[in-house]
N, C-alpha and C positions, 0 to 999 in steps of 0.2 A: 681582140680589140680592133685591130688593125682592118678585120673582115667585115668588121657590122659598120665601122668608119666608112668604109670605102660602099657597103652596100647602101648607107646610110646618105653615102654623096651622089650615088647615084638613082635618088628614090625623088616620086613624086614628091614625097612631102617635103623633103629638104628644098627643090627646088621652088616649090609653092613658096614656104619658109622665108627662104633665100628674097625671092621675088619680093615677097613684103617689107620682110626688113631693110632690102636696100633702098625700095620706096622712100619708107620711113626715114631714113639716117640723110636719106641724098635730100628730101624735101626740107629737112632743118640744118643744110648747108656741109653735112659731111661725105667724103667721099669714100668708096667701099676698098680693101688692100687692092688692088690688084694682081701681088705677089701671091695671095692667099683665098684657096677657096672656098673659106669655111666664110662666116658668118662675122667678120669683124672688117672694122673700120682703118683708113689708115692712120699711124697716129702720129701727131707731130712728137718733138723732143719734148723730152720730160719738161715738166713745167706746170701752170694751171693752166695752159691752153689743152694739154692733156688731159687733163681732170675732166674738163667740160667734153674733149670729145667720148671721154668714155662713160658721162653721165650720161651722155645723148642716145649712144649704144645701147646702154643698159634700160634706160627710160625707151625707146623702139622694143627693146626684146620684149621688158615685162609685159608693154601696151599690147605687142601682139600676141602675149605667151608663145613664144616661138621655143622656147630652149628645154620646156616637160615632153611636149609629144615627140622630140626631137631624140631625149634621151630616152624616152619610154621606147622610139624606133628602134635604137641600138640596144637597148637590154631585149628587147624581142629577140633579135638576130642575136646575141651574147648566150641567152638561156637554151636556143637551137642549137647554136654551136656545141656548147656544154654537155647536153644530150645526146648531140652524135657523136660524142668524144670522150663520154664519161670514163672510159676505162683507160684510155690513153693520158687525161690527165691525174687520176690517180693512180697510176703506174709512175706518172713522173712528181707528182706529190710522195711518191713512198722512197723515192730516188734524193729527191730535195732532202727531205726527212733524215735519212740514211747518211748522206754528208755532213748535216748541219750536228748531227749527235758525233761522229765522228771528230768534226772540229772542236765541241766543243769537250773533247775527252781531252784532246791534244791540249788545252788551254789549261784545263783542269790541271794536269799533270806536268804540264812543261813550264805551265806561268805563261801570263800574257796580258 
């Protein structure tokens, strides 16, 4: 996850993405994290000033559908990965596996 995130941060389309939506949120008075360089707004303290800025967000994303092709980017880069790694991670699925039947013998038997 971490690879198609970061592939995904540095890709055309996010930054196209990126570009609109900031458009969008800064033209109806919000301003973007600057802590943060994903795709969100900064947000005041809880409260309904909150509410509105993250109806604002949300009301910019769907307008520009920014958040399908964004995730469909990272399941592309998520199914590659997968595939150059099939055997590695069913290696470590058969390991996962292997512990979780072991703990759950101990429970079985010892109470828990």
């Amino acid at each position: 996850m971490r690879e198609s995130f970061e592939a995904l941060k540095a890709s055309v389309e996010f930054a196209s993405a990126l570009k609109e939506w900031t458009s969008c949120v800064t033209s109806k008075g919000l301003t973007p994290n600057p802590a943060d360089n994903a795709m969100v707004p900064a947000f005041p303290p809880a409260g309904e000033e909150q509410l509105r800025v993250a109806a604002i967000d949300v009301e910019c994303k769907e307008s520009l559908n920014s958040v399908q092709p964004l995730a469909d980017f990272e399941a592309r880069h998520q199914m590659a990965f997968i595939a150059r790694h099939e055997s590695e991670l069913t290696e470590h699925r058969a390991q996962v596996d292997k512990v979780l039947a072991e703990a759950r013998e101990v429970l079985a038997t010892r109470g828990g």
